[in-house]
NUNU-171165 format. One record per atom (N, C-alpha, C): x, y, z; atom name; residue in three letters; residue number from 1. Coordinates in nm, 4 decimals, always signed. Atoms other than C-alpha are relative to their C-alpha. Layout:
NUNU-171165
<lumgu u="X" v="Y" w="Z" a="CA" r="Ala" k="NUM"/>
...
This chain:
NUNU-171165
<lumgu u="+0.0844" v="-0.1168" w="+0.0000" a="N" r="Unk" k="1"/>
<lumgu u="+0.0000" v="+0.0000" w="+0.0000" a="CA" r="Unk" k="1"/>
<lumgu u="+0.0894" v="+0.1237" w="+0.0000" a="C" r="Unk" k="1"/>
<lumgu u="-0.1503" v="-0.1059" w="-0.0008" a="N" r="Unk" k="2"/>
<lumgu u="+0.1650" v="+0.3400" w="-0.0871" a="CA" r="Unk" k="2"/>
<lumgu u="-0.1185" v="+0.1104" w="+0.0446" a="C" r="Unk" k="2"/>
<lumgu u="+0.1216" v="-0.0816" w="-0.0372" a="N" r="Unk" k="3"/>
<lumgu u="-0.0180" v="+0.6127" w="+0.1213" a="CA" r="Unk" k="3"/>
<lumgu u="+0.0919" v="+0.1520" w="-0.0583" a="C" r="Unk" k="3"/>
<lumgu u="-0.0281" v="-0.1107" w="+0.0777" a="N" r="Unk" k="4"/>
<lumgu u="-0.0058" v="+0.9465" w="-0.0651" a="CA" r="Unk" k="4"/>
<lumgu u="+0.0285" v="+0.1530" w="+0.0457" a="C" r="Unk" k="4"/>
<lumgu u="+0.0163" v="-0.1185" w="-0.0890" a="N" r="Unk" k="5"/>
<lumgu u="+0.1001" v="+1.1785" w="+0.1424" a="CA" r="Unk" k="5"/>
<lumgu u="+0.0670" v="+0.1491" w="-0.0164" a="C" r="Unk" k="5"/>
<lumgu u="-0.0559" v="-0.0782" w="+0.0585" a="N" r="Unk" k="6"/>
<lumgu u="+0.2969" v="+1.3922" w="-0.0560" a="CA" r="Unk" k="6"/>
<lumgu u="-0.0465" v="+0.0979" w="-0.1558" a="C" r="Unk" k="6"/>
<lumgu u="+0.0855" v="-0.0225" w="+0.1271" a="N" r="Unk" k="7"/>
<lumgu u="+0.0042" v="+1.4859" w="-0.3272" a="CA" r="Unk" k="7"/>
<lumgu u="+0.0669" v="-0.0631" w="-0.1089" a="C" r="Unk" k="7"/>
<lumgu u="-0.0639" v="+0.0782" w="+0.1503" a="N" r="Unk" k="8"/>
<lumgu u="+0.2022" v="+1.2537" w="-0.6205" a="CA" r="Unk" k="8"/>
<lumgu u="-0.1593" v="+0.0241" w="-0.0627" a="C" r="Unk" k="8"/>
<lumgu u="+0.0939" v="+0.0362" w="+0.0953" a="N" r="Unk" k="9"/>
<lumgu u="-0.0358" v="+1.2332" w="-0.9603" a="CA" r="Unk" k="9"/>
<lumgu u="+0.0646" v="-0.0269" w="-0.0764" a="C" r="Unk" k="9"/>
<lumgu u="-0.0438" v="+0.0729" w="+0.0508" a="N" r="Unk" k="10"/>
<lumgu u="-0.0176" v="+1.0065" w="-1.2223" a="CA" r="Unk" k="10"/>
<lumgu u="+0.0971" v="+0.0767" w="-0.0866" a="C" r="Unk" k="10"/>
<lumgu u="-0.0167" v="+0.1334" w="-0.0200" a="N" r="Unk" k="11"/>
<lumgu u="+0.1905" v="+0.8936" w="-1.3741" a="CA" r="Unk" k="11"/>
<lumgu u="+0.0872" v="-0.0424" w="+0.1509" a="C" r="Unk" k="11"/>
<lumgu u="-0.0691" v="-0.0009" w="-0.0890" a="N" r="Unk" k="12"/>
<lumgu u="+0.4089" v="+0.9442" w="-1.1055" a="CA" r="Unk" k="12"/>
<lumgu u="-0.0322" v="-0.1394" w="+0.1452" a="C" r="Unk" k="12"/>
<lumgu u="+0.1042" v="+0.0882" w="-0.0463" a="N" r="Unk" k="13"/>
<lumgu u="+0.1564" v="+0.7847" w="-0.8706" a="CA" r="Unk" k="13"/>
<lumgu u="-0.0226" v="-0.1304" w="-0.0116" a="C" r="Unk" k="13"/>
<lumgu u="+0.0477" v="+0.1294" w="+0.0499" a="N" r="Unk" k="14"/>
<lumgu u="+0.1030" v="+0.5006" w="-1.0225" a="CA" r="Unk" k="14"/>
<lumgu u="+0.1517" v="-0.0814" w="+0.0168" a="C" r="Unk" k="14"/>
<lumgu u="-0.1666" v="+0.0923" w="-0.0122" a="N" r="Unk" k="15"/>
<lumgu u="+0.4705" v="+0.3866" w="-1.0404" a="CA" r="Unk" k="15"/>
<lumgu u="+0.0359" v="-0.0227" w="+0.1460" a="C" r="Unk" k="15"/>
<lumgu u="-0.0202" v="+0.0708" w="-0.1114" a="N" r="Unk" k="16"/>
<lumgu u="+0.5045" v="+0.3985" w="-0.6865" a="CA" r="Unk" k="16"/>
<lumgu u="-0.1090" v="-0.0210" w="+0.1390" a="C" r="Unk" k="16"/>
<lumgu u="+0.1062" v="+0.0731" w="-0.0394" a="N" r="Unk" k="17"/>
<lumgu u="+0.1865" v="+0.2717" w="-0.6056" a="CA" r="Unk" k="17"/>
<lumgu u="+0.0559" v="-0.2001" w="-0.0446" a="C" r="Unk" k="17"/>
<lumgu u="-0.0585" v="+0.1097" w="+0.0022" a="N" r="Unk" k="18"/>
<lumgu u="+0.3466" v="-0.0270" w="-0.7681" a="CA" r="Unk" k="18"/>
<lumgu u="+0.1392" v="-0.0781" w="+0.0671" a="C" r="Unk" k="18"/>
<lumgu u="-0.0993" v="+0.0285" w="-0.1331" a="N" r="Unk" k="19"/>
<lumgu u="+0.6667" v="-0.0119" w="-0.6141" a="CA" r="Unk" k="19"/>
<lumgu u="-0.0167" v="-0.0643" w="+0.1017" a="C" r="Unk" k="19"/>
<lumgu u="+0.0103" v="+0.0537" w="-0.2000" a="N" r="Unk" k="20"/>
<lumgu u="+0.5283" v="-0.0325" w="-0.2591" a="CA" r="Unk" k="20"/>
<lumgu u="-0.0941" v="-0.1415" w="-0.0274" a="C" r="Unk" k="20"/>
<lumgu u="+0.0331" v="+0.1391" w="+0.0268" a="N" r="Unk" k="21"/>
<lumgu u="+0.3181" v="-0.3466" w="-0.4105" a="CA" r="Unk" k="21"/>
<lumgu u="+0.0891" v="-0.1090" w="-0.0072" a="C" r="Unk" k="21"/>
<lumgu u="-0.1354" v="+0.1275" w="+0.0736" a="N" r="Unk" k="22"/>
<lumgu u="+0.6198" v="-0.5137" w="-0.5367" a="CA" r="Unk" k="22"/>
<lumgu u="+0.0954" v="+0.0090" w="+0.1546" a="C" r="Unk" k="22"/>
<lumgu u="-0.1191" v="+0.0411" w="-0.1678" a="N" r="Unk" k="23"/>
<lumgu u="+0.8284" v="-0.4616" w="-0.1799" a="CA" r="Unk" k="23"/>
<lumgu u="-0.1064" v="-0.0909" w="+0.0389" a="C" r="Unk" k="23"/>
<lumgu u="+0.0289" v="+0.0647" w="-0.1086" a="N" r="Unk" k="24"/>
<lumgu u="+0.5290" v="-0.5853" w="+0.0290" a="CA" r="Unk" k="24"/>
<lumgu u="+0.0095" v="-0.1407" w="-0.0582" a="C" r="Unk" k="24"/>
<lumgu u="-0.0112" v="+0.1280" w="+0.0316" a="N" r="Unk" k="25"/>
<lumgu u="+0.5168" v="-0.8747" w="-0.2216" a="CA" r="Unk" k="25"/>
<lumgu u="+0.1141" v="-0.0508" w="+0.0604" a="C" r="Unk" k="25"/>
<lumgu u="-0.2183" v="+0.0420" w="-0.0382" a="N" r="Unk" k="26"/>
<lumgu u="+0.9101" v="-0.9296" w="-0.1513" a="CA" r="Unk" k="26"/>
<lumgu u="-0.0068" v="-0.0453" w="+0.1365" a="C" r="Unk" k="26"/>
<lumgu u="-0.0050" v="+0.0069" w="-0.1121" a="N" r="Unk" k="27"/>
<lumgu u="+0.8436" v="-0.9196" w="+0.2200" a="CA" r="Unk" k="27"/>
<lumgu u="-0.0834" v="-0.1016" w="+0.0010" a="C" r="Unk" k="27"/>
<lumgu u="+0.0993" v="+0.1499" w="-0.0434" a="N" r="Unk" k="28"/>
<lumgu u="+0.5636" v="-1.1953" w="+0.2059" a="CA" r="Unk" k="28"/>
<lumgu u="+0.0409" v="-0.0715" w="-0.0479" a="C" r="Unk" k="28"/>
<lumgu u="-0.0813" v="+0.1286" w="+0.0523" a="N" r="Unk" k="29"/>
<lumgu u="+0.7729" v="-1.4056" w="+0.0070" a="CA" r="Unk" k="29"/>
<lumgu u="+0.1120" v="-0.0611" w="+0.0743" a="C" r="Unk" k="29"/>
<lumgu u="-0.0982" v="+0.0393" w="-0.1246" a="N" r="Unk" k="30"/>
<lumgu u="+1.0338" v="-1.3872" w="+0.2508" a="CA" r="Unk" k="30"/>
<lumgu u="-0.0414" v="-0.0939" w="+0.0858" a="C" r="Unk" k="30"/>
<lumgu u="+0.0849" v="+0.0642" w="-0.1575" a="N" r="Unk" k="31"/>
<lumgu u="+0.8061" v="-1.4768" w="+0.5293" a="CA" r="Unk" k="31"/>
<lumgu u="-0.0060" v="-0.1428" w="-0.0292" a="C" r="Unk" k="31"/>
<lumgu u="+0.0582" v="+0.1321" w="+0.0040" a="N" r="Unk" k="32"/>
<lumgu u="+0.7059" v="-1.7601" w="+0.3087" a="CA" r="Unk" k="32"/>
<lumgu u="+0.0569" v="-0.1280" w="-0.0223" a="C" r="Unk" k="32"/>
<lumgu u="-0.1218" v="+0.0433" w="+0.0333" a="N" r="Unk" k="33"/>
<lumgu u="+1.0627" v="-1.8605" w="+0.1999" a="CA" r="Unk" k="33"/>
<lumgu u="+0.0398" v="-0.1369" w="+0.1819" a="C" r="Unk" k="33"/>
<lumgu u="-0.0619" v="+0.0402" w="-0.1607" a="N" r="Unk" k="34"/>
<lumgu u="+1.1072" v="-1.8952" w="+0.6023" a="CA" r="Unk" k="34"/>
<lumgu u="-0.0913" v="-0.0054" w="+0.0701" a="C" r="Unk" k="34"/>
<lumgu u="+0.0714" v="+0.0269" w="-0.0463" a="N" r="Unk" k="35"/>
<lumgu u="+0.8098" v="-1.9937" w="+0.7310" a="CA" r="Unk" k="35"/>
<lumgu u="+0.0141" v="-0.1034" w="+0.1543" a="C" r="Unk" k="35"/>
<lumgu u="-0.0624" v="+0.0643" w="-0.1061" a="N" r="Unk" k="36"/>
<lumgu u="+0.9759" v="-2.1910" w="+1.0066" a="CA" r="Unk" k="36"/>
<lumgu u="+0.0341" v="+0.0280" w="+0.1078" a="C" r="Unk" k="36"/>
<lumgu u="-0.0944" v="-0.1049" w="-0.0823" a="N" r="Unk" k="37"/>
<lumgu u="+1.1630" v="-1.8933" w="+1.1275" a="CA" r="Unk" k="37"/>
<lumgu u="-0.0793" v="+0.1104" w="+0.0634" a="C" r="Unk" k="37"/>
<lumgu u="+0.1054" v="-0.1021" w="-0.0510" a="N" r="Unk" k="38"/>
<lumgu u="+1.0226" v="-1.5859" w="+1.3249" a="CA" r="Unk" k="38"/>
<lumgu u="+0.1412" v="+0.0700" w="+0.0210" a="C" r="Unk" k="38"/>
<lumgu u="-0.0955" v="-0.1255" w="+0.0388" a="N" r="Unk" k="39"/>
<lumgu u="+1.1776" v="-1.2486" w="+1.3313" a="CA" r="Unk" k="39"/>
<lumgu u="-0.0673" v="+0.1687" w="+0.0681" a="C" r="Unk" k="39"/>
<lumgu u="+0.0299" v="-0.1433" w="-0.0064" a="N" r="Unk" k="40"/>
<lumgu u="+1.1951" v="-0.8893" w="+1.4571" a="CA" r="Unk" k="40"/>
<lumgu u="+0.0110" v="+0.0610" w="-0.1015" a="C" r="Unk" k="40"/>
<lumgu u="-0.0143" v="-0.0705" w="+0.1161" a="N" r="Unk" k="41"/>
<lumgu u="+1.1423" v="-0.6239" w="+1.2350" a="CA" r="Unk" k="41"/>
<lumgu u="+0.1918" v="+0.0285" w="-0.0426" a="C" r="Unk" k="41"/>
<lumgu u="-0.1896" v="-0.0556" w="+0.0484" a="N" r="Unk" k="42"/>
<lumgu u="+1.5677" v="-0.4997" w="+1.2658" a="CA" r="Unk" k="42"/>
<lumgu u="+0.0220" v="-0.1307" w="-0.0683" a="C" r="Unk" k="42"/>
<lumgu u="-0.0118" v="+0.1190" w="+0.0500" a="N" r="Unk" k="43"/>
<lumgu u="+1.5739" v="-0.8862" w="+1.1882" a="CA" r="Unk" k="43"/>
<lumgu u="-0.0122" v="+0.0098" w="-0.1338" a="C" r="Unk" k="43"/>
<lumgu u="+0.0185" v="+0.0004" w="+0.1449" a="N" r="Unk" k="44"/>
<lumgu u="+1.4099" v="-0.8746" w="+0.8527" a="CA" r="Unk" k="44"/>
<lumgu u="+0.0846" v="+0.1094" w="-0.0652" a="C" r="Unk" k="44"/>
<lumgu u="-0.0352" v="-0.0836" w="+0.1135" a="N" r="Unk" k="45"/>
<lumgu u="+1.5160" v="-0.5335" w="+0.7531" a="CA" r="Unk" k="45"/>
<lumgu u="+0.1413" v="-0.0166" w="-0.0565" a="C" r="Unk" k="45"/>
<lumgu u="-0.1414" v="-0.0142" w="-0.0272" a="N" r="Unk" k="46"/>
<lumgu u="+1.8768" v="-0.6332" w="+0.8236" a="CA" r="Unk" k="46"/>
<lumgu u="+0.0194" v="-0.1258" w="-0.1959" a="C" r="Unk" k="46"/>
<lumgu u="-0.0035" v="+0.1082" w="+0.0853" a="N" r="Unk" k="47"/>
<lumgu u="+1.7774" v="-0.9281" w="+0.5534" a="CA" r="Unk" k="47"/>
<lumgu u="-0.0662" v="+0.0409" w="-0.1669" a="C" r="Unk" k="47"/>
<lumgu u="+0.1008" v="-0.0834" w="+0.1271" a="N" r="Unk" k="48"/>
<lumgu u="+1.5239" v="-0.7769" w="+0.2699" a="CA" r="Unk" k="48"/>
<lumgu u="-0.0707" v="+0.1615" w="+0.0039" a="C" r="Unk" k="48"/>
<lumgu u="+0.0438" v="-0.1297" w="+0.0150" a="N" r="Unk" k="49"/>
<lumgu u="+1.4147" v="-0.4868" w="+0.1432" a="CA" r="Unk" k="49"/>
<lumgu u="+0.1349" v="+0.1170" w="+0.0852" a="C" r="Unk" k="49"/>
<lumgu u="-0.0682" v="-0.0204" w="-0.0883" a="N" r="Unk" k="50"/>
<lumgu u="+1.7287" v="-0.3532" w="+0.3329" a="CA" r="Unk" k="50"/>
<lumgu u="+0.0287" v="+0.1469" w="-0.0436" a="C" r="Unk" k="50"/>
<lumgu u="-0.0026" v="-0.1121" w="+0.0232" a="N" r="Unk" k="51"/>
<lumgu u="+1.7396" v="+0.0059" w="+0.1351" a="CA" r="Unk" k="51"/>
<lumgu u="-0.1404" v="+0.1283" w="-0.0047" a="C" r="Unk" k="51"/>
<lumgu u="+0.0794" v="-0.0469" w="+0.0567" a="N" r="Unk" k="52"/>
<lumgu u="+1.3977" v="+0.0763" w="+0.1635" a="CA" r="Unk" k="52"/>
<lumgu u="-0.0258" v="+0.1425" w="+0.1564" a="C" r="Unk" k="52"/>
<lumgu u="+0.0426" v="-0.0481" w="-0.1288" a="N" r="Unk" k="53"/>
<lumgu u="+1.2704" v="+0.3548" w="+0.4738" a="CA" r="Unk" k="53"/>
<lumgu u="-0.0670" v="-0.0709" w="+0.0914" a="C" r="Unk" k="53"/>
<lumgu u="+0.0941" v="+0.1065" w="-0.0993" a="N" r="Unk" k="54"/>
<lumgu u="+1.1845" v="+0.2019" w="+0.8026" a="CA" r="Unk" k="54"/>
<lumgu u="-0.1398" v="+0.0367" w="+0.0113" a="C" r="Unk" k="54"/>
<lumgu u="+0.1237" v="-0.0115" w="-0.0188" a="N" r="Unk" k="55"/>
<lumgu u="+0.8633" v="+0.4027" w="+0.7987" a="CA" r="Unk" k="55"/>
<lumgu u="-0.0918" v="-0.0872" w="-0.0718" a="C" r="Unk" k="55"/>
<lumgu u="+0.0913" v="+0.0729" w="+0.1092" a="N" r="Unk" k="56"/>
<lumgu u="+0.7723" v="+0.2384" w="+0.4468" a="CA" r="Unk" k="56"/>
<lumgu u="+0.0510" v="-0.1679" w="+0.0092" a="C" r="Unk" k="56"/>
<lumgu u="+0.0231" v="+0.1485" w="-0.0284" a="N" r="Unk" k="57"/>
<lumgu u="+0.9001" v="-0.1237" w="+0.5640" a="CA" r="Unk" k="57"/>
<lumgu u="-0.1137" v="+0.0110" w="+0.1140" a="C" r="Unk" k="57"/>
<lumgu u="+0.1713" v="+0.0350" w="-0.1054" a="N" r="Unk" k="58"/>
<lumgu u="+0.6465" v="-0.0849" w="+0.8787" a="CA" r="Unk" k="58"/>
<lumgu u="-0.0877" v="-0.0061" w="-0.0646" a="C" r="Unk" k="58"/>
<lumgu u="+0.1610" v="-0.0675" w="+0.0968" a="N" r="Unk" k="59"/>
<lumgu u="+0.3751" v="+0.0304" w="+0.6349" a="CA" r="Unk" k="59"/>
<lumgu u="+0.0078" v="-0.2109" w="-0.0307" a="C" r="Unk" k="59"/>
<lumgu u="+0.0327" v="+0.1568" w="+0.0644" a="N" r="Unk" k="60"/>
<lumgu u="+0.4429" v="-0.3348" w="+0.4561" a="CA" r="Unk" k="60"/>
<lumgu u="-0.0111" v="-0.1075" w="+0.0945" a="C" r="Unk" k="60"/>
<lumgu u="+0.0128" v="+0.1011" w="-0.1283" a="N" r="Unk" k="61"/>
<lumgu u="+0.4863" v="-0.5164" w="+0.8069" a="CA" r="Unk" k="61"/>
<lumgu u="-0.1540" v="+0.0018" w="+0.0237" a="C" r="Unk" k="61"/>
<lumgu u="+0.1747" v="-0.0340" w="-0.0353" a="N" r="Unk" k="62"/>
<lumgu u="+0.1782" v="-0.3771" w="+0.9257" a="CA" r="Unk" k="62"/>
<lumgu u="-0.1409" v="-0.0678" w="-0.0990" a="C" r="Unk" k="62"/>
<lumgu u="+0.1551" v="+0.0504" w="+0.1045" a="N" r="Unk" k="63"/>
<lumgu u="-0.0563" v="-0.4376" w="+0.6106" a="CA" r="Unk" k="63"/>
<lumgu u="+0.0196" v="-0.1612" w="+0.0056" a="C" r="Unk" k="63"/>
<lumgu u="-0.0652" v="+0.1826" w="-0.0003" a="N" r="Unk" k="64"/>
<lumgu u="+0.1225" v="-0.8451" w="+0.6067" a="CA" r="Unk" k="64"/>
<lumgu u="-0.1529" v="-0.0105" w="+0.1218" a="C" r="Unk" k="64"/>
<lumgu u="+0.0653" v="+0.0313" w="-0.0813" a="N" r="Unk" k="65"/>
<lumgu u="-0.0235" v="-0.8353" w="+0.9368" a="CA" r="Unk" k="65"/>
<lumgu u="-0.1392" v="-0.0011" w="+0.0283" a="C" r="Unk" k="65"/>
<lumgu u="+0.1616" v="-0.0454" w="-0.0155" a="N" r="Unk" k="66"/>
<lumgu u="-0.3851" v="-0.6830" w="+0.8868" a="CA" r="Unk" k="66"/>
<lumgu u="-0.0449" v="-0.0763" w="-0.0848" a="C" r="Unk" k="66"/>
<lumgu u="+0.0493" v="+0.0561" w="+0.0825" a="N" r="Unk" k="67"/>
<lumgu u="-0.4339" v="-0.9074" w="+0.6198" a="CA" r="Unk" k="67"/>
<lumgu u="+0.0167" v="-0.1225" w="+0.0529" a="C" r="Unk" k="67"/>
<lumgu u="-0.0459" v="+0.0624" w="-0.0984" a="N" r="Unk" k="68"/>
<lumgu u="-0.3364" v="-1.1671" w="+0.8353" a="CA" r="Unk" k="68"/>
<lumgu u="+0.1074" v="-0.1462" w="-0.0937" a="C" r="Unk" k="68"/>
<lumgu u="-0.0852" v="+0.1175" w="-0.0237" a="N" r="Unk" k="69"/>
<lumgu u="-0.0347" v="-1.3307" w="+0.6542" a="CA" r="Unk" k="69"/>
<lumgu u="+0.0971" v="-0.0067" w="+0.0766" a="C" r="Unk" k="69"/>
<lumgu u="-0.1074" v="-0.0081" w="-0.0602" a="N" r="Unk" k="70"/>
<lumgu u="+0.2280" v="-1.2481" w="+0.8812" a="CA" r="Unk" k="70"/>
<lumgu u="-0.0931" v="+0.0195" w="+0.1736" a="C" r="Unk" k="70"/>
<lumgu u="+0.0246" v="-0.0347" w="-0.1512" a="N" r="Unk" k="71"/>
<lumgu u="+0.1426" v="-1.2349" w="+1.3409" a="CA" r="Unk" k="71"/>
<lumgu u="+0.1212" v="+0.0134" w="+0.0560" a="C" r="Unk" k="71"/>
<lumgu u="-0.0728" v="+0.0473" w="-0.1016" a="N" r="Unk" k="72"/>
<lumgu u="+0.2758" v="-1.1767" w="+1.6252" a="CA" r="Unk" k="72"/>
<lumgu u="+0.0761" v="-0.0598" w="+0.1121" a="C" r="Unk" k="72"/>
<lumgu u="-0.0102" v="+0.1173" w="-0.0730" a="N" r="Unk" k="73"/>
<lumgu u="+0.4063" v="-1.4419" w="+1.8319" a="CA" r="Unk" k="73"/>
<lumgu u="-0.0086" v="+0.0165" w="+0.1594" a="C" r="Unk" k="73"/>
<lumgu u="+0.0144" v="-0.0287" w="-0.1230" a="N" r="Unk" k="74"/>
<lumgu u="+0.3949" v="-1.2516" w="+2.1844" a="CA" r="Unk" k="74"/>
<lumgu u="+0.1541" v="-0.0104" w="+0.0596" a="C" r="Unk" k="74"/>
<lumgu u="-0.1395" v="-0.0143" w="-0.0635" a="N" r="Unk" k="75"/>
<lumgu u="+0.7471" v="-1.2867" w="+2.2399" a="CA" r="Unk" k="75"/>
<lumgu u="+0.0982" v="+0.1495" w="-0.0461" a="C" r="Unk" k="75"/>
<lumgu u="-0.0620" v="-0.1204" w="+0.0614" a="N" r="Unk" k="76"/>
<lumgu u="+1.0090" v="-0.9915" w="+2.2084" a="CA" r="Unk" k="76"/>
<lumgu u="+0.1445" v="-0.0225" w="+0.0259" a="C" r="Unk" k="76"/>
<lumgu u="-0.1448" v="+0.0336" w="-0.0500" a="N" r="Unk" k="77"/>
<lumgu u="+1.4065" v="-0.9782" w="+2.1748" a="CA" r="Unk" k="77"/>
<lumgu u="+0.0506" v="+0.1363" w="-0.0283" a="C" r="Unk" k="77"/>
<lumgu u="-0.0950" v="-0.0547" w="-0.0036" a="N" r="Unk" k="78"/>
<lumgu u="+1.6501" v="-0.7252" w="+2.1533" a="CA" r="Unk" k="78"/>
<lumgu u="+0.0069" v="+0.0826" w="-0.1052" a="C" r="Unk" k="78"/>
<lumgu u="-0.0379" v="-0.0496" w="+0.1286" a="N" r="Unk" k="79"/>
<lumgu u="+1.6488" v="-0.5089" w="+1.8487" a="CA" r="Unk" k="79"/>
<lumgu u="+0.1526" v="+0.0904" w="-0.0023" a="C" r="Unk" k="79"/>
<lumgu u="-0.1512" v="-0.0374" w="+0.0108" a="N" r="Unk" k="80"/>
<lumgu u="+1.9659" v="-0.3027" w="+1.7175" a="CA" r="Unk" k="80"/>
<lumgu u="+0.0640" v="+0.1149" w="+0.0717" a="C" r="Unk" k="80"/>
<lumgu u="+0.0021" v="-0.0169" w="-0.0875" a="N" r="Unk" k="81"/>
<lumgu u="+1.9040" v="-0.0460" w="+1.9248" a="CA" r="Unk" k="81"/>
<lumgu u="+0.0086" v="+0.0128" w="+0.1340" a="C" r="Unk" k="81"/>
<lumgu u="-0.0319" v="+0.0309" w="-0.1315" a="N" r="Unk" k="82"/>
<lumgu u="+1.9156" v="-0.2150" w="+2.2306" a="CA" r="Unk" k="82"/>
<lumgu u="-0.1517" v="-0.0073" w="+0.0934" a="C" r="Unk" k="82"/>
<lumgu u="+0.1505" v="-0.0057" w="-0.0557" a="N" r="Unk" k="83"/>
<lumgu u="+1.5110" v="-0.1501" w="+2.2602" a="CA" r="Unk" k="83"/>
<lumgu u="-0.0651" v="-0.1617" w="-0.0086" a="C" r="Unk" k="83"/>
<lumgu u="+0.0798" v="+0.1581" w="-0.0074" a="N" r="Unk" k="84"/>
<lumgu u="+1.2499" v="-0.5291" w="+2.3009" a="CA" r="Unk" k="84"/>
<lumgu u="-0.0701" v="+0.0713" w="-0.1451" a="C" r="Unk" k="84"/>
<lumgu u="+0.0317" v="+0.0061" w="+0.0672" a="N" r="Unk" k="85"/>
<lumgu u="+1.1294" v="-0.5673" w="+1.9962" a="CA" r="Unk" k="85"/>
<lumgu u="-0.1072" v="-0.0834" w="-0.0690" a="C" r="Unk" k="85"/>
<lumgu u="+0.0699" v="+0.1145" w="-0.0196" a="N" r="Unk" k="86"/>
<lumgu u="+0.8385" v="-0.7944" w="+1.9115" a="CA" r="Unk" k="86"/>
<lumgu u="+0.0191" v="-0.0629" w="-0.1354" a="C" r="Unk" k="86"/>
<lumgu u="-0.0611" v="+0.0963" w="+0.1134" a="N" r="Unk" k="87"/>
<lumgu u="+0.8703" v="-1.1098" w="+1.6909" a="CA" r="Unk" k="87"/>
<lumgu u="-0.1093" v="-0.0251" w="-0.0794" a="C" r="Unk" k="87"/>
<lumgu u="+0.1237" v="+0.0489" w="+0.0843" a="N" r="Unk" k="88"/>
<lumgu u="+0.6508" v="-1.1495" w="+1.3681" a="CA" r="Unk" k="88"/>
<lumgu u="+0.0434" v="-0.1876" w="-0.0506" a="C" r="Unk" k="88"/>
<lumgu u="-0.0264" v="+0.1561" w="+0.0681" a="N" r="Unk" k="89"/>
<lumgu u="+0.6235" v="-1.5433" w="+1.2027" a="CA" r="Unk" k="89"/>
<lumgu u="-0.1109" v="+0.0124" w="-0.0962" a="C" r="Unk" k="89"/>
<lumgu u="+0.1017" v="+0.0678" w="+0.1136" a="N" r="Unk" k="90"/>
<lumgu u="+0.4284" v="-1.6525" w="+0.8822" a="CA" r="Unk" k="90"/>
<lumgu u="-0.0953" v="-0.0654" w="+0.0357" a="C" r="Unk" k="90"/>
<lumgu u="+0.1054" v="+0.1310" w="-0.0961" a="N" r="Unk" k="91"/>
<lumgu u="+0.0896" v="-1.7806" w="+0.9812" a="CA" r="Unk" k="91"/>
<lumgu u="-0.1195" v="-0.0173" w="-0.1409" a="C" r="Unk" k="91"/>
<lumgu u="+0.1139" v="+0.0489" w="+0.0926" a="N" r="Unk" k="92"/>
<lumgu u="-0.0924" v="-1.8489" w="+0.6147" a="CA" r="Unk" k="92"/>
<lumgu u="-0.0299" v="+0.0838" w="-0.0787" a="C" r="Unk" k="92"/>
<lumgu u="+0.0623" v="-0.0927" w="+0.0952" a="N" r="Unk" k="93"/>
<lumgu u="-0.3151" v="-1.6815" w="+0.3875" a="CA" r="Unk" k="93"/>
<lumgu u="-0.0418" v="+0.1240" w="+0.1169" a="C" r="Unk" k="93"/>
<lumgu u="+0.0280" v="-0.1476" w="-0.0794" a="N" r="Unk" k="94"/>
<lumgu u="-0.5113" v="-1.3470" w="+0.4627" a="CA" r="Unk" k="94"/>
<lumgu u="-0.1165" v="-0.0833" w="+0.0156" a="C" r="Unk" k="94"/>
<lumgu u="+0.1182" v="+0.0035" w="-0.0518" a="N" r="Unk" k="95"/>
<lumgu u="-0.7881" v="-1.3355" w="+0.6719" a="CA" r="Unk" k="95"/>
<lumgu u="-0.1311" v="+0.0339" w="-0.0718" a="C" r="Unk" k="95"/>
């Protein structure tokens, strides 16, 4: 999802309306690559999508999650920071 917060119009618009389609794809493929594995966000970003802004990787964490292919597992570790961080895992299709 690419939220528009900067007034873009087409075509402009449209190209990175696709963009931010084509990361979150990237990021659910990951998930689905490693479905085994569970991960903090510094985790993933450290792995994919690794040039993109952390605001616009949350954006793609977040929607994974509202759609429900990606949760939270209730556990939290350490991010790079030094802050708890909570752990997402692959849990299926969307809701």
């Amino acid at each position: 999802m690419y939220y528009n917060t900067t007034g873009e119009t087409n075509p402009q618009l449209a190209l990175f309306r696709r963009k931010a389609a084509n990361d979150r794809n990237t990021l659910l493929r990951f998930f689905r690559e490693h479905a085994e594995q569970d991960f903090t966000r510094d985790e993933l970003r450290q792995q994919v999508l690794t040039d993109r802004p952390v605001s616009s990787f949350c954006a793609h964490l977040n929607a994974l999650e509202k759609l429900g292919h990606v949760e939270r597992t209730g556990d939290y570790r350490q991010g790079v920071y030094g802050r708890r961080q909570g752990v997402y895992k692959y849990c299926g299709g969307a809701k």
